[in-house]
SENUKE-323712 format. One record per atom (N, C-alpha, C, O): residue in one letter; atom name; x, y, z. Coordinates in Angstrom, 2 decimals. Each point is the difference from the previous one (the first is absolute). Layout:
BEGIN
code->a; site->CA; X->X; Y->Y; Z->Z
...
// end
This chain:
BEGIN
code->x; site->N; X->38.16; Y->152.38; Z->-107.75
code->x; site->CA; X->1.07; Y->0.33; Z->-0.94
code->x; site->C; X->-0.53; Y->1.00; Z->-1.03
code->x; site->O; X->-1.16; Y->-0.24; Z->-0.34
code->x; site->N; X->1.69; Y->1.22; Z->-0.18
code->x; site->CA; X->-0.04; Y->1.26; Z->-1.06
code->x; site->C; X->1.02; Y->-0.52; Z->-0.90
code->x; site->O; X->1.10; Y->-0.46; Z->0.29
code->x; site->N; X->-1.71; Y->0.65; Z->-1.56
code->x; site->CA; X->1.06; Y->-0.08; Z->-1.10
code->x; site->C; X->-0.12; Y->1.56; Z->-0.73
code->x; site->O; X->-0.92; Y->0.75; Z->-0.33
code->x; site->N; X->2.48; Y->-0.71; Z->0.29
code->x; site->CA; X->0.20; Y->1.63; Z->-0.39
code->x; site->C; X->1.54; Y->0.62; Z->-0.75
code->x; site->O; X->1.07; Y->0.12; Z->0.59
code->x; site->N; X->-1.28; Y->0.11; Z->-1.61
code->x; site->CA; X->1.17; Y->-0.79; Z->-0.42
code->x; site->C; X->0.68; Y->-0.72; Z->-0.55
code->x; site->O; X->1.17; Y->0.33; Z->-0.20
code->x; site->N; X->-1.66; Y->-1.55; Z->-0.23
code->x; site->CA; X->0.69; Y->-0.74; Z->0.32
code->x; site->C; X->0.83; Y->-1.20; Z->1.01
code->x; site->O; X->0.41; Y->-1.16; Z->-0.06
code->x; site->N; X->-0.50; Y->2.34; Z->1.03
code->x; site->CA; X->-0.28; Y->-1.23; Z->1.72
code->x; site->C; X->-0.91; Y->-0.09; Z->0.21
code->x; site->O; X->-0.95; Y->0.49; Z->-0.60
code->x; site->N; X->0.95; Y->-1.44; Z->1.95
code->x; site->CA; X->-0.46; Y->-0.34; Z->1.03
code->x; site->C; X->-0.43; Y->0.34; Z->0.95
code->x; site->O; X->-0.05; Y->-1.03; Z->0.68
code->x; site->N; X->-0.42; Y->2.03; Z->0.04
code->x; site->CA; X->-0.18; Y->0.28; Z->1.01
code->x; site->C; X->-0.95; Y->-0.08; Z->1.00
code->x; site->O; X->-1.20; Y->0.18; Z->-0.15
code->x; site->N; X->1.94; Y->-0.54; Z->1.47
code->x; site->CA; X->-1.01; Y->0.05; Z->0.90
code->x; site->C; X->-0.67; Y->1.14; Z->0.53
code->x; site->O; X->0.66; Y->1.02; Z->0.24
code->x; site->N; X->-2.17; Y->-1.08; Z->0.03
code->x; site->CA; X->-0.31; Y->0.84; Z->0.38
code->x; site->C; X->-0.63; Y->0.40; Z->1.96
code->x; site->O; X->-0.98; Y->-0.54; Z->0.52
code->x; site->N; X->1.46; Y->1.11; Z->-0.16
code->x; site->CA; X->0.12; Y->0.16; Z->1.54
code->x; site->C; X->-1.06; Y->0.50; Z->0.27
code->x; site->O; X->-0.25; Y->1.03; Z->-0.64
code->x; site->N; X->-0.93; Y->-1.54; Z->1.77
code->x; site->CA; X->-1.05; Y->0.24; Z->0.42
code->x; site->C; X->0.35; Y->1.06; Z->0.90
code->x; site->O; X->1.17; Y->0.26; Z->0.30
code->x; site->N; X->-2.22; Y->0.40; Z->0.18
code->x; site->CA; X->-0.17; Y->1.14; Z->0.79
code->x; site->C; X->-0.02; Y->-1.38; Z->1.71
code->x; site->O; X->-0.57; Y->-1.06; Z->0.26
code->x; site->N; X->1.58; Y->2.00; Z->0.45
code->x; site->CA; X->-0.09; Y->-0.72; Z->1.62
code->x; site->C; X->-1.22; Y->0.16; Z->0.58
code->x; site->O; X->-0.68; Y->0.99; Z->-0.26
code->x; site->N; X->0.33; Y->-1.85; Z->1.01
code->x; site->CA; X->-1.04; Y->-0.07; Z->0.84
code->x; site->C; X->0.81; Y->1.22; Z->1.64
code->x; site->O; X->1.04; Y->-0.05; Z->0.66
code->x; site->N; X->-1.98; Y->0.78; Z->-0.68
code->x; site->CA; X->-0.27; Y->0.50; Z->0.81
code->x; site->C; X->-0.52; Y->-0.45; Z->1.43
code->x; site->O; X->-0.79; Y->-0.93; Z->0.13
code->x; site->N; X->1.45; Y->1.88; Z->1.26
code->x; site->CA; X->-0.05; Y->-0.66; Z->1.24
code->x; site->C; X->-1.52; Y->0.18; Z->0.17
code->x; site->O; X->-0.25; Y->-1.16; Z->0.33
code->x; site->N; X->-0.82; Y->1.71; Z->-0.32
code->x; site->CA; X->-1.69; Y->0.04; Z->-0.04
code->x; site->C; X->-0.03; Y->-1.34; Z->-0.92
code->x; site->O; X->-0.24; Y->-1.18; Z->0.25
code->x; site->N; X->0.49; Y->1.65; Z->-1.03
code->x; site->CA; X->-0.56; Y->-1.48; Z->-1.29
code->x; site->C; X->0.36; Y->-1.31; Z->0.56
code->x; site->O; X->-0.92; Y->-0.81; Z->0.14
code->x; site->N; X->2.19; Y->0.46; Z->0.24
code->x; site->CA; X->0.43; Y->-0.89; Z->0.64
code->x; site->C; X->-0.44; Y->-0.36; Z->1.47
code->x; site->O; X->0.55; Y->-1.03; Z->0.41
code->x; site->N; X->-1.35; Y->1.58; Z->0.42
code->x; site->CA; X->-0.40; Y->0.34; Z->0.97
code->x; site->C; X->-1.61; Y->-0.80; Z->0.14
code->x; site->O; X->-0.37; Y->-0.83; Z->0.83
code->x; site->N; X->-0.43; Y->1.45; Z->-2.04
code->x; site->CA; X->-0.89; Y->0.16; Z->-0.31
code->x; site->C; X->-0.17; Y->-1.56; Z->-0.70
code->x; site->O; X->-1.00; Y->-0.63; Z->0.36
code->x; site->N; X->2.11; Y->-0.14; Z->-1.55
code->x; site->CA; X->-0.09; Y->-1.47; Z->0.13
code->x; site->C; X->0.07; Y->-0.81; Z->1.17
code->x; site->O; X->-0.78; Y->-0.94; Z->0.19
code->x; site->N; X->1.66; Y->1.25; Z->0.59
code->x; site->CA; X->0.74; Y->-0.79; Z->1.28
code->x; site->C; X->-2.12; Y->-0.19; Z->0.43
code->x; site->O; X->-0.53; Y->-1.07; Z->-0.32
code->x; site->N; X->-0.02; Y->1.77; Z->0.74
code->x; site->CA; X->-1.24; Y->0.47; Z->0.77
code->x; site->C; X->-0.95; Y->-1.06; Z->-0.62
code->x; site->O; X->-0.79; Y->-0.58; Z->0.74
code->x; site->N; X->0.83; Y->0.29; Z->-2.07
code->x; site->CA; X->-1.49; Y->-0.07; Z->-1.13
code->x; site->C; X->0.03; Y->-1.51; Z->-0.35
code->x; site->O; X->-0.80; Y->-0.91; Z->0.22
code->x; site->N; X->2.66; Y->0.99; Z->-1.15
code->x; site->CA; X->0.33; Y->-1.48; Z->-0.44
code->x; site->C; X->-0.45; Y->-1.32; Z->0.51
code->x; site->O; X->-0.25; Y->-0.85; Z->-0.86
code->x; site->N; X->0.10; Y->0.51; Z->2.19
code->x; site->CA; X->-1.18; Y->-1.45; Z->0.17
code->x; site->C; X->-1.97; Y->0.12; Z->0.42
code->x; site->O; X->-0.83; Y->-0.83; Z->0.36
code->x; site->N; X->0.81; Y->2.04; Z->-0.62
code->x; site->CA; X->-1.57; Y->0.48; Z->0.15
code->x; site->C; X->-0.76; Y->-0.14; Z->-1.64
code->x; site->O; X->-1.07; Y->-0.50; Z->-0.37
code->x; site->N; X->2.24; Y->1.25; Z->-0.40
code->x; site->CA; X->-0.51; Y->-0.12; Z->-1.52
code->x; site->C; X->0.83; Y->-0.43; Z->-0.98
code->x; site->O; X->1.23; Y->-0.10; Z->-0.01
code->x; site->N; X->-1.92; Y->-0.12; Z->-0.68
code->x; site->CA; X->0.13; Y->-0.90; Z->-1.11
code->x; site->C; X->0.68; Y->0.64; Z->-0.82
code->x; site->O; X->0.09; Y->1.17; Z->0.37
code->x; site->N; X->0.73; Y->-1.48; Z->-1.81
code->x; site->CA; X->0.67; Y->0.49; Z->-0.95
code->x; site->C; X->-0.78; Y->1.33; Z->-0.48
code->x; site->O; X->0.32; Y->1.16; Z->0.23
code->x; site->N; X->-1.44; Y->-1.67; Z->-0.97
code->x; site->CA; X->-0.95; Y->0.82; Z->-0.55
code->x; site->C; X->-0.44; Y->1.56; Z->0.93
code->x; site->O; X->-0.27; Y->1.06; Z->-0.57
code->x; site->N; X->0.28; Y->-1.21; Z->1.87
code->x; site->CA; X->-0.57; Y->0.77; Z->0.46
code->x; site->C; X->1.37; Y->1.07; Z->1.03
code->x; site->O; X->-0.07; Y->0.93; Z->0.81
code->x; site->N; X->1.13; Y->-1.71; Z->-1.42
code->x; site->CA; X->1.44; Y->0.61; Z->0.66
code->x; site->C; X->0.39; Y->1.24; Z->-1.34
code->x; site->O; X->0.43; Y->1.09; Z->0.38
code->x; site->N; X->-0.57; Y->-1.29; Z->-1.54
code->x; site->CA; X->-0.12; Y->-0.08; Z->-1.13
code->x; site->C; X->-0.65; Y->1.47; Z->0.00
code->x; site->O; X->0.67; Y->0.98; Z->-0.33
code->x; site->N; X->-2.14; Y->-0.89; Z->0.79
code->x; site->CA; X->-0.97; Y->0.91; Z->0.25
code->x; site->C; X->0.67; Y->1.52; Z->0.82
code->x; site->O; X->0.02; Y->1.16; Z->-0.41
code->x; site->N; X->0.41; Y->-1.69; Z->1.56
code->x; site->CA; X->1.09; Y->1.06; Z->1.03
code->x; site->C; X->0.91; Y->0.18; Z->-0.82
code->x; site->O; X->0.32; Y->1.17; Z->0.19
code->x; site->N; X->0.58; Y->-1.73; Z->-1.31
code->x; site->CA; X->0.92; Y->0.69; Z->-0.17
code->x; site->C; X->-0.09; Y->-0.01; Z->-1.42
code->x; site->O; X->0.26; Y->-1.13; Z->-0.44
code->x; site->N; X->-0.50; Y->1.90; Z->-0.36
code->x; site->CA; X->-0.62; Y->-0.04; Z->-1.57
code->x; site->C; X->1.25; Y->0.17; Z->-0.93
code->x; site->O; X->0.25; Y->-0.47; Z->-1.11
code->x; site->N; X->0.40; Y->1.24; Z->1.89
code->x; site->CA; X->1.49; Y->0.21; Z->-0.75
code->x; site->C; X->1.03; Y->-1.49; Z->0.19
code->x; site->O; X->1.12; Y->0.08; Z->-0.50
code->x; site->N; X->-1.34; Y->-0.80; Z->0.89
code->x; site->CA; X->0.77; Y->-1.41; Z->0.34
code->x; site->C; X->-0.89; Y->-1.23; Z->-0.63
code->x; site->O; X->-1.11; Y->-0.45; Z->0.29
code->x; site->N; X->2.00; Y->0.11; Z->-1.22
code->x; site->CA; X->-0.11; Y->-1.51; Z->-0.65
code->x; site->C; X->-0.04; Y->-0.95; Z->0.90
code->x; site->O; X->0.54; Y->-0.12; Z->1.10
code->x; site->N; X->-1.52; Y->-0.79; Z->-1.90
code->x; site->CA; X->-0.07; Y->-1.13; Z->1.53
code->x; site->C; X->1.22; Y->-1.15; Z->-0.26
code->x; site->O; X->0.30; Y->-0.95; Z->0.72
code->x; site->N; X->0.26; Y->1.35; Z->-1.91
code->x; site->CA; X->1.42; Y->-0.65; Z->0.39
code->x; site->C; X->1.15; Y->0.73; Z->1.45
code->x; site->O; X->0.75; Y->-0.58; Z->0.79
code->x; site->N; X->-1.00; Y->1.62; Z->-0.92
code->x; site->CA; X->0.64; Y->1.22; Z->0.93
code->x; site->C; X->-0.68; Y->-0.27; Z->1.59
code->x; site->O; X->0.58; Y->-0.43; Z->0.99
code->x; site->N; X->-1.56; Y->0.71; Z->-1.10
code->x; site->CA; X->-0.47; Y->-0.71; Z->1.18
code->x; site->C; X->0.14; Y->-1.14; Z->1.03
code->x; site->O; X->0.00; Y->0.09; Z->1.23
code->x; site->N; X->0.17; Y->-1.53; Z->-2.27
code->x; site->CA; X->0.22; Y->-0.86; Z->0.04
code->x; site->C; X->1.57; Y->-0.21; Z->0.73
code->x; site->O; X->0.17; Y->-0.24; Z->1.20
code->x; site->N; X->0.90; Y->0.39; Z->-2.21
code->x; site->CA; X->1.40; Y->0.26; Z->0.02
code->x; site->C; X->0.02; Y->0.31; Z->1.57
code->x; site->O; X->0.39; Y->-0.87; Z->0.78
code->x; site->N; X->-1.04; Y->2.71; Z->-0.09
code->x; site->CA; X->0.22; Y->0.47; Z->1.16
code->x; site->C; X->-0.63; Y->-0.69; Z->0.72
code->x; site->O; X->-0.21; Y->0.83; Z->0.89
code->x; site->N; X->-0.22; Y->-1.61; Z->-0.60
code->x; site->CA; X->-0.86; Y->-0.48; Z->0.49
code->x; site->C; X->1.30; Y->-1.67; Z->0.55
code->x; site->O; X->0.46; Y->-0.29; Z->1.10
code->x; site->N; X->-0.33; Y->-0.25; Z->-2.15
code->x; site->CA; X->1.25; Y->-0.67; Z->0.32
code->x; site->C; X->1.23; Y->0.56; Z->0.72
code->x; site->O; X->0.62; Y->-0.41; Z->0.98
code->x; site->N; X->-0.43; Y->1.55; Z->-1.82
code->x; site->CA; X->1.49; Y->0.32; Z->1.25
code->x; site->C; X->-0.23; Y->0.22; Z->1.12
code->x; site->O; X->0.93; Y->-0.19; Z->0.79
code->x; site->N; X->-2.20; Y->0.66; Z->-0.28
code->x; site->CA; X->-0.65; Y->0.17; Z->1.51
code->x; site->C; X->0.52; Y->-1.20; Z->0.47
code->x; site->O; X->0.87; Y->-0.08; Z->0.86
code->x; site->N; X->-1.49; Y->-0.99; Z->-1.51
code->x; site->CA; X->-0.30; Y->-1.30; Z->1.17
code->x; site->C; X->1.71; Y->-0.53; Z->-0.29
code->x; site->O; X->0.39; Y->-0.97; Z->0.64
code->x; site->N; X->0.40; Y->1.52; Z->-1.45
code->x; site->CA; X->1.61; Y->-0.60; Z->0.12
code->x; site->C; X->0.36; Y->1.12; Z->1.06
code->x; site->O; X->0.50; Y->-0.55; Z->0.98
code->x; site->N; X->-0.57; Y->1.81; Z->-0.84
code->x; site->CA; X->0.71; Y->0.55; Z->1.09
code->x; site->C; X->-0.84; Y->-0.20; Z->1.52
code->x; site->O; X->0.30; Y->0.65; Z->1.01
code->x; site->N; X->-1.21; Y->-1.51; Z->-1.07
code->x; site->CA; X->-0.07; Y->-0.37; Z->1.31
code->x; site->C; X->-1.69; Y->0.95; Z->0.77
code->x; site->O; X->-0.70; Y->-0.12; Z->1.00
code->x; site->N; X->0.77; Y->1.10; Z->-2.34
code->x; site->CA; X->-1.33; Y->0.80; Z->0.84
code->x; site->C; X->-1.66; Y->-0.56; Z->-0.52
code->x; site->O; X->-0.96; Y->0.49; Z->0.59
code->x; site->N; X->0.80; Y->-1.13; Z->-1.28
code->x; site->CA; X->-0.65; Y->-0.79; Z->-0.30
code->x; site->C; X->-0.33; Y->-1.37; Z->0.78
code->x; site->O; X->0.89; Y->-0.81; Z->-0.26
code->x; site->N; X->-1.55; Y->0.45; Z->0.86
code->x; site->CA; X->-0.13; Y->-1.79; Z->0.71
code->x; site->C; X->-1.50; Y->-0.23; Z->-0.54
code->x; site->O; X->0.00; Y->-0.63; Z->-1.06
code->x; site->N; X->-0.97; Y->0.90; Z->1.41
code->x; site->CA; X->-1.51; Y->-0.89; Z->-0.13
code->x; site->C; X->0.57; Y->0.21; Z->-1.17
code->x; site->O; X->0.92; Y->0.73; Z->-0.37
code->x; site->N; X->-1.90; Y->-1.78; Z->-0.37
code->x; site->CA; X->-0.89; Y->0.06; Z->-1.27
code->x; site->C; X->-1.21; Y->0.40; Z->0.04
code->x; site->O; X->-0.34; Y->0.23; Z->1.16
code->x; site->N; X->-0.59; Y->-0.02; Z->-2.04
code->x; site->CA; X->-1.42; Y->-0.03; Z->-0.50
code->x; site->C; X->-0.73; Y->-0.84; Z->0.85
code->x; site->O; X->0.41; Y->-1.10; Z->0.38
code->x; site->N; X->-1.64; Y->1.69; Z->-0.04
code->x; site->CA; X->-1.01; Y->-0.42; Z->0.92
code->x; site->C; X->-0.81; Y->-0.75; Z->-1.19
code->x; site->O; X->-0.09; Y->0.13; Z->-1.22
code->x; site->N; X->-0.49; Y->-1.01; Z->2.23
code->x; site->CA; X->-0.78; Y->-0.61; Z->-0.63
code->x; site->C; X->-1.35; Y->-0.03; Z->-1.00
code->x; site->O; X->-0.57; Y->-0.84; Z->-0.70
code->x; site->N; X->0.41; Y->2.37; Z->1.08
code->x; site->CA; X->-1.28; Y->0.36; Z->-0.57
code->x; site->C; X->0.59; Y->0.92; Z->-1.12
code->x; site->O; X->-0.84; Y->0.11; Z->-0.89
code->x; site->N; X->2.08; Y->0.65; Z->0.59
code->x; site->CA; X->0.41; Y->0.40; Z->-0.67
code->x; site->C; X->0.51; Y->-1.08; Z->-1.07
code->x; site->O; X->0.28; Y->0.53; Z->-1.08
code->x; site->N; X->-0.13; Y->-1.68; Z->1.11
code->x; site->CA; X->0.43; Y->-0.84; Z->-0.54
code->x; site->C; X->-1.05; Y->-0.44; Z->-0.92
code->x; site->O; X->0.30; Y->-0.03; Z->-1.20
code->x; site->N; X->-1.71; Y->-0.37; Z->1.63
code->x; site->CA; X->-1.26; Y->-0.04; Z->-0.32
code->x; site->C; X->-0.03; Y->0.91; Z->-1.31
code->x; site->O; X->-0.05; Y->-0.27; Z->-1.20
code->x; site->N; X->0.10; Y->1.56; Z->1.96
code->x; site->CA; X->0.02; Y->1.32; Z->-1.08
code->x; site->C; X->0.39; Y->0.09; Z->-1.14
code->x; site->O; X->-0.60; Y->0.39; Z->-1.01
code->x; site->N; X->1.89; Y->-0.85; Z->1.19
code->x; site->CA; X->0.78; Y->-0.38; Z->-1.00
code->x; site->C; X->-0.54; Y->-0.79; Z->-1.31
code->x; site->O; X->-0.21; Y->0.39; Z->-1.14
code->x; site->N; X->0.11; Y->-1.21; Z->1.55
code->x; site->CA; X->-0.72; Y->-1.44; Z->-0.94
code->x; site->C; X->-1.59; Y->0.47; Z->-0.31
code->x; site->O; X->-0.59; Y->-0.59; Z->-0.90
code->x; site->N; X->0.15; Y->1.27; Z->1.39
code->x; site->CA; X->-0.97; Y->0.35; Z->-0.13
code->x; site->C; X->-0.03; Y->1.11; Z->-1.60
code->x; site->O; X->-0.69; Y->0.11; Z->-1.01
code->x; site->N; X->1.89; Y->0.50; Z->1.62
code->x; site->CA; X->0.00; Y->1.64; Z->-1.23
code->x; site->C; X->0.58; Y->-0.65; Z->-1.14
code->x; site->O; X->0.04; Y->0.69; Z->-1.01
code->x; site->N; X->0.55; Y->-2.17; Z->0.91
code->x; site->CA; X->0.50; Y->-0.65; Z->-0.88
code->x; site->C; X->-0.55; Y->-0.66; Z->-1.17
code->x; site->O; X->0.56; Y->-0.38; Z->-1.03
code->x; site->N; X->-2.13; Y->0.29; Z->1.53
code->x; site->CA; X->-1.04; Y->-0.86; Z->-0.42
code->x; site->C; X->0.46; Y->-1.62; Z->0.37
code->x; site->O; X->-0.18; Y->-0.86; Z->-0.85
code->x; site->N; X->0.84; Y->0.47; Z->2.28
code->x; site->CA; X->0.19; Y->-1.05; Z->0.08
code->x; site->C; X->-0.88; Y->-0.51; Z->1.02
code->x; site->O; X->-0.92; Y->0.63; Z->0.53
code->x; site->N; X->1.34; Y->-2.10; Z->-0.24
code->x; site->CA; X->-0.97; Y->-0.67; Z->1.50
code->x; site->C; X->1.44; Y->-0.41; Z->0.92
code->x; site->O; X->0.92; Y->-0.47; Z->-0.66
code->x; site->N; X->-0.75; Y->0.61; Z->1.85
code->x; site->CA; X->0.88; Y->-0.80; Z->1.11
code->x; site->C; X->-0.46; Y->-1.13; Z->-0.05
code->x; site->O; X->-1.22; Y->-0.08; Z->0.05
code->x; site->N; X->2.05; Y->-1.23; Z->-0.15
code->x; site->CA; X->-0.14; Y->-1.39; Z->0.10
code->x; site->C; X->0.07; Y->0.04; Z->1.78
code->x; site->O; X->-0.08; Y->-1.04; Z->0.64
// end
């Protein structure tokens, strides 16, 4: 949201692009937030995140995260896997 004015306004992100989008479809269960983050510097990892969901609602999305990427994860977190 932008306040300007007096209003409210929303503010409209730049579209993901068919490479860019291409290029998540490929990466998204190999790497991790942080390192998705890295490939695309101009994209918030809220933004990321978000596309990343509508993938797996329109159907082009199925695995999840490998297991060792998962590791990764918790790892770059400073956490431990129970």
């Amino acid at each position: 949201m932008n306040y300007q004015g007096g209003l409210i306004m929303a503010v409209r992100s730049k579209s993901w692009g068919y490479s860019e989008e291409k290029i998540l479809m490929e990466k998204c269960n190999k790497l991790t937030i942080k390192e998705l983050e890295q490939i695309f510097p101009n994209r918030s990892r809220e933004s990321i995140n978000n596309k990343i969901k509508r993938l797996k609602r329109a159907g082009k999305l199925k695995d999840g995260k490998n297991e060792n990427t998962i590791k990764r994860s918790y790892n770059q977190r400073g956490k431990e896997i129970n």
